[in-house]
N, C-alpha and C positions, 0 to 999 in steps of 0.2 A: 735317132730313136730316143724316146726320153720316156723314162718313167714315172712313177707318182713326186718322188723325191731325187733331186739331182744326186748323180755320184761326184762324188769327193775324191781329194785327192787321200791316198790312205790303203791297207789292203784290205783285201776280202776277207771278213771274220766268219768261221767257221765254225757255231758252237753244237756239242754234241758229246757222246761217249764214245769213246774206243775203247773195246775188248782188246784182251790176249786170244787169239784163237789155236785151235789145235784143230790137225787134217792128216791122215791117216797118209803115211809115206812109203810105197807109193799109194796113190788115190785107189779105193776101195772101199767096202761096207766097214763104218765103224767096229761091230761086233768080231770082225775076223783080222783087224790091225794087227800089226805087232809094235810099231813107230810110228808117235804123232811128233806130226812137222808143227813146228810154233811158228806163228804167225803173229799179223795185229788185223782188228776188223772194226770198220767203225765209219758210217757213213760220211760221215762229215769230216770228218780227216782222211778219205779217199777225196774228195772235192775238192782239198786244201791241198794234197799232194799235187795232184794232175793241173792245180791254177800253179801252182809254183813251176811245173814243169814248163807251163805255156810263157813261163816268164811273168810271171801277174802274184805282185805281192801277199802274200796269204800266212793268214794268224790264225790255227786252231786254241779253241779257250775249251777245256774242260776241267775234270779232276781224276785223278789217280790213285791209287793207293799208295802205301809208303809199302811195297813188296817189290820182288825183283819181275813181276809180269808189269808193274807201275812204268817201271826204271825202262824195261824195253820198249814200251808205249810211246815214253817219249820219248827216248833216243831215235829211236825207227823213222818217226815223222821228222824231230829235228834232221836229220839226217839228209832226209829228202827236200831241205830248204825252205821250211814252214817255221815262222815263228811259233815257237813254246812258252813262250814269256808268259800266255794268262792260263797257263795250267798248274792249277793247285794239288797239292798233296794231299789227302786226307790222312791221319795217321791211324784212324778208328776205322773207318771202311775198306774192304780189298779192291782192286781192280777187278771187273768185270771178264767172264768168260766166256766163250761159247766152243763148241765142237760142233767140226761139221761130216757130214755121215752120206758121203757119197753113195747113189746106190743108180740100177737102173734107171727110174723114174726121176732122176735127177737130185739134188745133193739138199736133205734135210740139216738142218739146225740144230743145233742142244742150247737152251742159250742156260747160263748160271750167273745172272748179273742181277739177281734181287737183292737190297741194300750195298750194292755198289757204289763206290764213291762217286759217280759222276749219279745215279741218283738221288744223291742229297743235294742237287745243285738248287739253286733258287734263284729269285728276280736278283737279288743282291748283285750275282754277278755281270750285269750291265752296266753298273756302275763303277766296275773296273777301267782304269785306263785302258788296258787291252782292248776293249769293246768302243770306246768313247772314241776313240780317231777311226774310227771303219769306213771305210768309202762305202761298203753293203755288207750286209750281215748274214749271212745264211745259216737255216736252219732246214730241222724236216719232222716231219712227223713221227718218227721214231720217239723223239724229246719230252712229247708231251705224253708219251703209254706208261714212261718210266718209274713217274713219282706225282702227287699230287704238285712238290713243289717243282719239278721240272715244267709240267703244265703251265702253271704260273709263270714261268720263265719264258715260254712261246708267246703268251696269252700280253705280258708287258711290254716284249718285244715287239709286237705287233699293234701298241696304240697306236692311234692314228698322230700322238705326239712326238713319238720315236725321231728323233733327229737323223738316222738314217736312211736309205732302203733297203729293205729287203728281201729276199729270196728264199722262197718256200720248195723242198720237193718232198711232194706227198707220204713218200716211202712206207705204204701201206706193211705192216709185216703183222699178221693176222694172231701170231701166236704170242702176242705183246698185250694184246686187247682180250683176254678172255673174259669173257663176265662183263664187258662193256663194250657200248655203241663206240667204236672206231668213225663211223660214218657221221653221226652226230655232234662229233667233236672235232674231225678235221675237215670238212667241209666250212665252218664258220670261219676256221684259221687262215686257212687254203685262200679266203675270197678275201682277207685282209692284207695280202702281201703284194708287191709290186711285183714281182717276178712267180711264178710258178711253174714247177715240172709234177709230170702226172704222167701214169701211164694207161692207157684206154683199158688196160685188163683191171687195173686199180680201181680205176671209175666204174668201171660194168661192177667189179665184188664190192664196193663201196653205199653206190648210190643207185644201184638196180640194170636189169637187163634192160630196157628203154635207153640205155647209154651205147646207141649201137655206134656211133662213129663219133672223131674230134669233136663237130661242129655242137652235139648234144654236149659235151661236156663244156663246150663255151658256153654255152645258154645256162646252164648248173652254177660254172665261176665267172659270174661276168664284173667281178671287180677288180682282178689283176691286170695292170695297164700289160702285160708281156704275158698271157697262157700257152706254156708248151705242153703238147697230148703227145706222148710215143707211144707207137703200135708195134711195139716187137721188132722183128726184123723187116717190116714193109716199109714204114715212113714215119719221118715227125714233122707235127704240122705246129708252127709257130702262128699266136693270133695278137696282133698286135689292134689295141682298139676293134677294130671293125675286120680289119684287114687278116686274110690269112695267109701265109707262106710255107708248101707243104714239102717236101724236101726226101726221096725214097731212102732207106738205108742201104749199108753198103755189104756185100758180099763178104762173110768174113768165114777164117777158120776158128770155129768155138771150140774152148780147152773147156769154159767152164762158165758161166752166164753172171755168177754173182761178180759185183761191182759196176757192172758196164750201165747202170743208171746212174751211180754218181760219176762214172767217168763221161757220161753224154752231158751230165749237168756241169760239169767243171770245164770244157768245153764251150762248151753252148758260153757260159757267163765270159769267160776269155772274151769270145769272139765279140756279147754286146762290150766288154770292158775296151777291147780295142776297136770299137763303131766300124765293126766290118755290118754290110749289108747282112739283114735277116737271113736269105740264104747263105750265105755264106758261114752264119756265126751258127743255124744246126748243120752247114756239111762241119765244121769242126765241131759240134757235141758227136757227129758220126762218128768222125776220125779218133774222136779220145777214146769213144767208148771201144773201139776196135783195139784198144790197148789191154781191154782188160778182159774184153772176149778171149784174148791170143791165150791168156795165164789162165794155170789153176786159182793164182793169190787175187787177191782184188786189188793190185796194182799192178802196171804192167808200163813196159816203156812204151811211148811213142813212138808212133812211125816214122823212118827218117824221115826229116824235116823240109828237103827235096820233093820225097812222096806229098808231103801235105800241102805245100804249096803248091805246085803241081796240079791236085786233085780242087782245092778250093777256088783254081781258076779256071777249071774245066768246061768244056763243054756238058751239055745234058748227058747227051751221048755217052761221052768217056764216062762222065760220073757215074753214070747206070751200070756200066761194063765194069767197072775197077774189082780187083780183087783182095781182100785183105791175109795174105796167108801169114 
């Protein structure tokens, strides 16, 4: 498989913000808590964990505050085996927050991360060493709602001069963009990267009800040499070129839904980093994401390692049948 731009030798740069998050312990409606569980939340340093976990080198770059929600940010990821070397301190900005407010209808957001330090980021930071030895650079569309200059920081990463590849997922989150087209802005970015994840609910609220299945969202991005469309819990269909490779998901026990798109995306890249077969590299974005289905937190361990290998040499069959409890 090859993409627009060869990968390097180097790891996976992950750039993005990560929150302190806060989750009502036990899980329940915010308003009747009595104890919030501390967390950390942050797209692109859940991608960064789960490739570290795959064994596959990985450097989150963002910034911090100079507080102690800062301090656990980056201990928590270092922790998990992800270089921290290109995360900056801000000493004027706090670290970013959000509470999450479980309820029937499933688990709303509070986010409090306006003038957060990871949104004062700018193009500047590319020209960190951190960023400069990347085999692939991953971003998402969260980056660009943050700040004008975070924008700019997608929009640079993604010249078509960019000495790397990189990796785009969508990660539409509707309450980032008020007052502004979401669609009009990550549709142009979305079609500039070598790699892309999306997810078919994303594209339907994004770019219109005429987006009824995969193949209409290939027709929409036909510029990424690699477009991945997930459909929930039925399937993700890989489109390489011309070619597609549709792959069913796996039966799992859901604790709690948030994460399990960066965990199918850190996955999924694993699998092109180590040139396993397209099928093969989404049954492992299946398998990761099934890590973070299992938790309330948006990290969660891997399946023994047995199970995975196991299941990525499976028959159709087996694969269909498997259980993730």
């Amino acid at each position: 498989m090859s993409i627009h731009r060869p990968l390097r030798p180097g790891p996976v740069v992950c750039v993005g913000e990560t929150m302190a998050a806060l989750a009502p312990d036990p899980l329940g409606p915010l308003d009747g808590a009595d104890l919030l569980r501390v967390d950390i939340a942050g797209a692109e340093s859940n991608v960064a964990l789960y490739l570290a976990d795959h064994g596959i080198p990985a450097r989150w770059v963002s910034a911090v505050g100079d507080d102690p929600f800062g301090r656990r940010v980056r201990a928590r990821i270092a922790a998990g085996g992800v270089d921290v070397s290109g995360v900056r301190t801000d000493p004027e900005r706090p670290t970013g927050l959000l509470l999450k407010d479980p309820g029937a209808r499933g688990t709303r957001v509070h986010y409090h991360r306006a003038g957060s330090a990871a949104s004062a980021l700018t193009p500047d930071v590319l020209d960190d060493p951190a960023v400069a030895g990347a085999a692939l650079v991953h971003l998402s569309g969260i980056t660009p709602a943050l700040s004008p200059g975070c924008r700019a920081l997608v929009e640079q990463a993604l010249r078509p001069d960019r000495p790397w590849p990189v990796s785009f997922d969508v990660n539409h989150r509707p309450a980032l963009w008020a007052g502004r087209s979401a669609a009009d802005v990550l549709r142009p970015l979305a079609d500039r990267a070598d790699i892309v994840l999306v997810g078919l609910d994303e594209a339907q609220a994004l770019w219109g009800d005429g987006i009824t299945d995969a193949e209409r969202v290939r027709d929409l991005l036909s510029g990424p040499r690699v477009l991945v469309v997930k459909d929930g819990d039925r399937a993700a269909t890989a489109f390489v070129g011309a070619a597609a490779h549709s792959v069913p998901a796996l039966t799992v026990r859901v604790a709690e839904p948030v994460g399990a798109g960066d965990a199918f995306a850190a996955g999924f890249l694993s699998g092109l980093l180590r040139q396993l077969p397209m099928d093969r590299a989404l049954r492992l974005g299946h398998l990761t994401a099934a890590s973070a289905l299992r938790v309330a937190a948006d990290h969660g361990p891997l399946p023994d390692p047995a199970l995975v290998a196991a299941l990525l040499d499976a028959d159709e069959e087996t694969w269909r049948a498997a259980v993730i409890d």
